[in-house]
N, C-alpha and C positions, 0 to 999 in steps of 0.2 A: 457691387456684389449683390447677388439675387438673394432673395428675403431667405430662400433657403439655406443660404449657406453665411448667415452672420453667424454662427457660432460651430464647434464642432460639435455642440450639444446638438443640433438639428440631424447631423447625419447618420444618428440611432446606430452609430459604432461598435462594434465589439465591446462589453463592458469592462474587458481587463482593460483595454487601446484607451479608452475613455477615461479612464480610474488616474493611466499612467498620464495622461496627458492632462487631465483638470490637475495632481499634483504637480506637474512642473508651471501649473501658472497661465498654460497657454489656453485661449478661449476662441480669440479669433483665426484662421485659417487664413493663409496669407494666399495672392494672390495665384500662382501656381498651385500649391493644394484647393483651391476652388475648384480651378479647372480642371485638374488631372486626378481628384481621389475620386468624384463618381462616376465620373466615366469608366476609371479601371476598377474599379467594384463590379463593375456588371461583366468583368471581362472583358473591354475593350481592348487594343493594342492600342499606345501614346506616343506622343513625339513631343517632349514638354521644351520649351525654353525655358531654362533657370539657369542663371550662376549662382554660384557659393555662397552663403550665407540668406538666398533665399527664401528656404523651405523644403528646398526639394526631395532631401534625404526622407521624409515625411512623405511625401506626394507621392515616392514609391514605397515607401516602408509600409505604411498605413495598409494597402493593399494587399501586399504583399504576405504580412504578418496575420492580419483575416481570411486569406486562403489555405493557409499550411496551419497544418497539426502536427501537434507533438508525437510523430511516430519513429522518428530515429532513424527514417529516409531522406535523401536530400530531396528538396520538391519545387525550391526555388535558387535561381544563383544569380549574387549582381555583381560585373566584373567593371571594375576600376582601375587606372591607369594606373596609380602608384600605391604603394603599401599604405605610407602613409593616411590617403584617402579612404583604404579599403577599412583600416582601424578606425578611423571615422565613423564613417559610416554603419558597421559593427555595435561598436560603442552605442550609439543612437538607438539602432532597432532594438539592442540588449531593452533599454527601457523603455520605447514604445512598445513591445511589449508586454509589459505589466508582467501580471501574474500569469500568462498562457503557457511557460512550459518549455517554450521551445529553443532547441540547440542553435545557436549561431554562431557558425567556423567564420574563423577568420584561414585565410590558404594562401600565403604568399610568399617572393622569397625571400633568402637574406636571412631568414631564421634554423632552425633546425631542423630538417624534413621528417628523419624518425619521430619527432617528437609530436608534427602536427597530421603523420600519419595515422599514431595512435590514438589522440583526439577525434579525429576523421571516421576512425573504425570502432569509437566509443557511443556512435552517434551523431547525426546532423539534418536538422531539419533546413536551415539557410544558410547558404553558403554566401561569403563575400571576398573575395579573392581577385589576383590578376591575374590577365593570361595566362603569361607562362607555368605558373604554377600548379595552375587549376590543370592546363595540358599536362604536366607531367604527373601530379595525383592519381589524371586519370589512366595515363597510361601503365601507371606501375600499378593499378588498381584498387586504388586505396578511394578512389571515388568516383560514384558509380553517377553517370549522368543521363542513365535513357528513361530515367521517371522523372528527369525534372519539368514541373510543367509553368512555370515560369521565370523569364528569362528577360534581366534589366543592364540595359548598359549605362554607366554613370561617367557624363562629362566625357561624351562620347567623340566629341570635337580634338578633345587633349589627345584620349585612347586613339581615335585613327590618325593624327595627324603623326601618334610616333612611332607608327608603323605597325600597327597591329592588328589591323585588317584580317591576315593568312590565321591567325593563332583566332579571332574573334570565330571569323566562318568555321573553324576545325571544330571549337566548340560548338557551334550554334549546329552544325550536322549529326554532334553525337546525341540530340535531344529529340527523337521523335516522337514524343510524348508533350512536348508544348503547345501551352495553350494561349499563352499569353507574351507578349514582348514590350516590354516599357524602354525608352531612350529617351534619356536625358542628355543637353547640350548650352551650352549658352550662345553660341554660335551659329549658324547650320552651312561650314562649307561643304563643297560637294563631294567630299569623301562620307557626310551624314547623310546626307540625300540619299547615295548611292547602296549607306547601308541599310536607312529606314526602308528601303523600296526592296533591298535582299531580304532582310530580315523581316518583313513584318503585312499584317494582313489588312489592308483599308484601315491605316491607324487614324486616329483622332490629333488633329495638331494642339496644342496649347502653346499660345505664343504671349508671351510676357510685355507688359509697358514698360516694366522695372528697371529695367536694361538699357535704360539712356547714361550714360558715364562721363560726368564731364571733367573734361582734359585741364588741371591746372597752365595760366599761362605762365611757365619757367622755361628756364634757359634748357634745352637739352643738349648732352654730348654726348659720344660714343667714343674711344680710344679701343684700335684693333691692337689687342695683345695677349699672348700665350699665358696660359694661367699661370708659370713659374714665374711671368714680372707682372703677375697682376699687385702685389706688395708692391712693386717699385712703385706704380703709378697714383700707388692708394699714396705712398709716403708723401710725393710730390704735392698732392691735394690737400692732406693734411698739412703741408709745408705752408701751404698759400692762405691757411686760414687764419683770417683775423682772430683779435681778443674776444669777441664779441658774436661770432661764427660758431653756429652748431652743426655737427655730421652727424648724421644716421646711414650706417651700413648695412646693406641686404643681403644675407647669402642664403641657400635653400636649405640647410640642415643644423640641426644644432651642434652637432659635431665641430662643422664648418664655424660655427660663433666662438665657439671655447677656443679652436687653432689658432683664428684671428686675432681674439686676444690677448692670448699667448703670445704670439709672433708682434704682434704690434708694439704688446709692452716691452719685448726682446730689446726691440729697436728702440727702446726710449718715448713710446707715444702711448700714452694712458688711454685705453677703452674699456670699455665695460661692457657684459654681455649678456646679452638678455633670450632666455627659449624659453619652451614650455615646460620646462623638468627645474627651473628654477623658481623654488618656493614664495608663493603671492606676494607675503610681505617684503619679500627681499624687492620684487619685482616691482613695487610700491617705493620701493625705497629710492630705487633706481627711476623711477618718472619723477620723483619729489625733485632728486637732486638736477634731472633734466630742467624739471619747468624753472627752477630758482637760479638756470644758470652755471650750476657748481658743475655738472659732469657736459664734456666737452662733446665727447664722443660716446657714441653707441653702435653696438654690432650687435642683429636678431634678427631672429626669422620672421616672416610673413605674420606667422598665427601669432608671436610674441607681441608684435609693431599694432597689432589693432589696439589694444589700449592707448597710444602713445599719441598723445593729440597735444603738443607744443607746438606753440605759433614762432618759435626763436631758432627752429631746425631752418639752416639755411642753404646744407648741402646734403642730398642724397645720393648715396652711392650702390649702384647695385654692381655688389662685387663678384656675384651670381646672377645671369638674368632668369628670373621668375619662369613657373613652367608653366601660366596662362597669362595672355595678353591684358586682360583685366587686372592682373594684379600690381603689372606696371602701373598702370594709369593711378591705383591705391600707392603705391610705393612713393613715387614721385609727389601726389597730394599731400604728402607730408611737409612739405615747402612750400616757399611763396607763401605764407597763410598772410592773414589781415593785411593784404597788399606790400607786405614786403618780397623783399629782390630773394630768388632762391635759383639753385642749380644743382639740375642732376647729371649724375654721369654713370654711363655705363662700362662696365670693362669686357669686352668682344674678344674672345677667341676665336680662331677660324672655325670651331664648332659650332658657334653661337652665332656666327652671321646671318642665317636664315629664320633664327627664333626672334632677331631684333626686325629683319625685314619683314614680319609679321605681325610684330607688337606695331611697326612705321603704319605699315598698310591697314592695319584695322582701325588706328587712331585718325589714321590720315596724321601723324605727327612727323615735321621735318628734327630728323635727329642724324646732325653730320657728325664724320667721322673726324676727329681733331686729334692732333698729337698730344703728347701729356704735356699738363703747362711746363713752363721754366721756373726752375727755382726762383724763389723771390731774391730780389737782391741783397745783397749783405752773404747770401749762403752762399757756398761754394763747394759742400760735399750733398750728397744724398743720401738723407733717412736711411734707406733702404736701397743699397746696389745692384743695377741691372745686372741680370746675368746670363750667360749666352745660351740663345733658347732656339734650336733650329726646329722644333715640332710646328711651330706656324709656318716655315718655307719648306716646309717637306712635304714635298707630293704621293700619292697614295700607295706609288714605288720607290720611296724611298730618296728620291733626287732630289737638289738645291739649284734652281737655275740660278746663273750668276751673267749677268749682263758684262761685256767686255769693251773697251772701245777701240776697235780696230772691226773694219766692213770688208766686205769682198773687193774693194780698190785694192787693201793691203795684204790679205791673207786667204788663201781656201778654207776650210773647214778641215782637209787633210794635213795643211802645213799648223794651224793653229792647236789639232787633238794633238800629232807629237811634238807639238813645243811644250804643253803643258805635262803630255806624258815625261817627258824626258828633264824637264826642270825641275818636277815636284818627285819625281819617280813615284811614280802611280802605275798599278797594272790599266791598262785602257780599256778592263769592263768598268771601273770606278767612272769614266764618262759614259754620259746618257746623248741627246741629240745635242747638235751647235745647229744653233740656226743662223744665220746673217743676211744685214741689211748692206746698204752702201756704206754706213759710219758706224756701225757697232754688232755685236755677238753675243746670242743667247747659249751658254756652256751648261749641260745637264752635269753635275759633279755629285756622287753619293754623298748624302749625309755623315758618312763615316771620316770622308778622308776631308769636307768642304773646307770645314776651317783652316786646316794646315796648308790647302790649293790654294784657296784666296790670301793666306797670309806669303806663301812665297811668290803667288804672280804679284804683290805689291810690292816685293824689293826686286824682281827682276823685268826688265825690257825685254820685250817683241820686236827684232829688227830698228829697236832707238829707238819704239814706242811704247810710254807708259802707259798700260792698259786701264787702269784707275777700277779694279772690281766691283760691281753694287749686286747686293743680292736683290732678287725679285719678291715682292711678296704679292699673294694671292689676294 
């Protein structure tokens, strides 16, 4: 760190910025605020690497909060992938700003729009918001964005990867008054590339050391299955756990923690649930009785689970996968500690395939696909009963391909649609394409009618052939 910047006392800050920050304790300037607050003081455009827990919110705050006046225009906006984030990050600048004055909206959705309309039209110097909502403020005119003159994207790796490129650019063209562009990433793939080089003017890179992550060595699993049996597999896992076997559960909301527990105790398996809206001491209470052993199981979010440092967790389960790849690599650290045996597992929807091929490929981690274990012996029913879930074999119109075993030796495609037409009495738009090999037959069959198709081609023959049905999965 250069002599200049051991402390934030050196960089002659705005005195409220300074006031609020010597009260919370903080003196040193972490490595990304090094690099990225003088440069964007002078106005430069940045390109910073940081993940979470950082500094970062600082690294654009700082600047950003020293350019804008209290005038009850909007003059800066930084948009964030998720609500969640953007309350964050809100919260934050509220008191890095000290005593300056200034309005900071929060503009997202899921909440009451009339309500953060009138907010909006009460006044607002910084806006922090997502997308979509920022787009539709502005377009019902509740906020105005051609004076704003700085413009920060946060954890911009997350925001393009979920698609929000089209809503980013929509914004960034209604500001012809910008003067400034900050992007934060922890990552840089090449949809940040693509947008630092749209968006921004000869920026200054900051690139981080911080960001080395290292990968617990545990067992990893993934099981592909539809969120309606993701309880079944959870029950199976908790089946197989020893006396002496701790579980930590992941899912991304606290909502999601209270259902789980709910639903878990339903089924006879005691959890306990830990988020941010539960009171410290309680949540004290509940690592007491974790580290001593007493409570078996745990379900919480992310932001809850950072306290949670027991060397005895020996199964993690992400019953939700996380919505940045780093937080796997955190979630999973919770096991294996002091060289004991740990194991994670994942539960994979078809939705979620490409978000684990992502956490794989950035860890470089081998995480195969495995079926849910088998009951331990002695058992003979399940916790919790699978129940028939066709939204994982259902294609984007609707179809169930169902493999048949009978090939073009035995059957055409014409003789095989009106057998099944006429057995099952089906109108024949309810089939999609047959495709055939020389030994077996792919049947497109509606989601509507699948199950009742495949359940009568099991009790009738094809010409003396049992066709034995398997469904295809994706």
């Amino acid at each position: 760190m250069s002599p200049a910047a051991k402390a934030f006392s050196d960089w002659n800050l705005d005195s409220r910025i300074a006031d609020a920050i010597s009260s919370k304790g903080w003196e040193n300037p972490t490595e990304i605020q090094v690099g990225s607050i003088p440069v964007a003081r002078q106005g430069r455009d940045v390109v910073g690497q940081a993940r979470t827990g950082s500094g970062k919110t600082a690294a654009f705050g700082i600047p950003i909060i020293e350019a804008a006046s209290a005038s009850g225009e909007p003059q800066a906006i930084i948009l964030c992938p998720t609500r969640e984030l953007a309350v964050q990050v809100a919260e934050e600048l509220t008191w890095l700003q000290g005593e300056s004055g200034l309005s900071i909206q929060t503009v997202y959705g899921g909440t009451d729009i009339e309500k953060q309309a009138k907010e909006l039209q009460s006044g607002s110097d910084i806006i922090v918001g997502t997308p979509g909502r920022v787009i539709d403020m502005s377009k019902r005119g509740h906020l105005n964005l051609t004076e704003i003159s700085h413009f920060c994207l946060d954890e911009a790796d997350r925001m393009l990867d979920m698609g929000f490129f089209p809503d980013v650019l929509w914004i960034f063209e209604q500001m012809p008054a910008r003067e400034q562009t900050l992007l934060f990433s922890a990552t840089f793939p090449q949809e940040v590339l693509d947008a630092a080089e749209e968006f921004m003017n000869e920026p200054v890179y900051v690139m981080s050391d911080d960001l080395e992550v290292e990968v617990p060595e545990i067992d990893q699993f993934a099981v592909r299955i539809g969120r309606s049996n993701k309880l079944w597999v959870l029950g199976r896992l908790i089946a197989n756990m020893s006396d002496d076997d701790q579980m930590l559960i992941f899912t991304n909301t606290k909502r999601m923690v209270e259902l789980l527990e709910d639903r878990l105790g339903k089924f006879g398996m005691s959890a306990t649930g830990m988020h941010g809206d539960k009171a410290q001491n309680r949540r004290e209470k509940i690592l007491d009785s974790l580290k001593e052993g007493k409570t078996k199981i745990v379900v919480a979010t992310d932001v809850a689970a950072r306290g949670i440092d027991v060397d005895g967790i020996t199964y993690v389960i992400n019953y939700d996968l996380p919505d940045d790849t780093e937080s796997y690599v955190h979630r999973i650290g919770r096991t294996g500690r002091m060289g004991r045996s740990g194991q994670a597992w994942s539960l994979v929807s078809k939705e979620d395939m490409a978000a684990l091929d992502k956490i794989a490929n950035t860890w470089n981690l081998d995480i195969p696909y495995v079926e849910a274990p088998e009951l331990p012996e002695g058992m003979t029913r399940d916790p919790v009963r699978k129940r028939e879930d066709w939204s994982e074999v259902t294609d984007p119109f609707g179809m169930v391909s169902v493999t048949l075993e009978v090939g073009s030796g035995k059957a055409t495609k014409r003789s095989l649609a009106d057998w099944i037409v006429g057995e099952a009495r089906i109108p024949e738009i309810a089939l999609g394409e047959i495709q055939m090999s020389d030994a077996s037959s792919t049947v497109q069959i509606h989601v509507e009618k699948a199950s009742y198709v495949i359940d009568v081609i099991k009790k009738r023959e094809f010409d003396g052939l049992a066709l034995n049905p398997s469904i295809v999965e994706f």
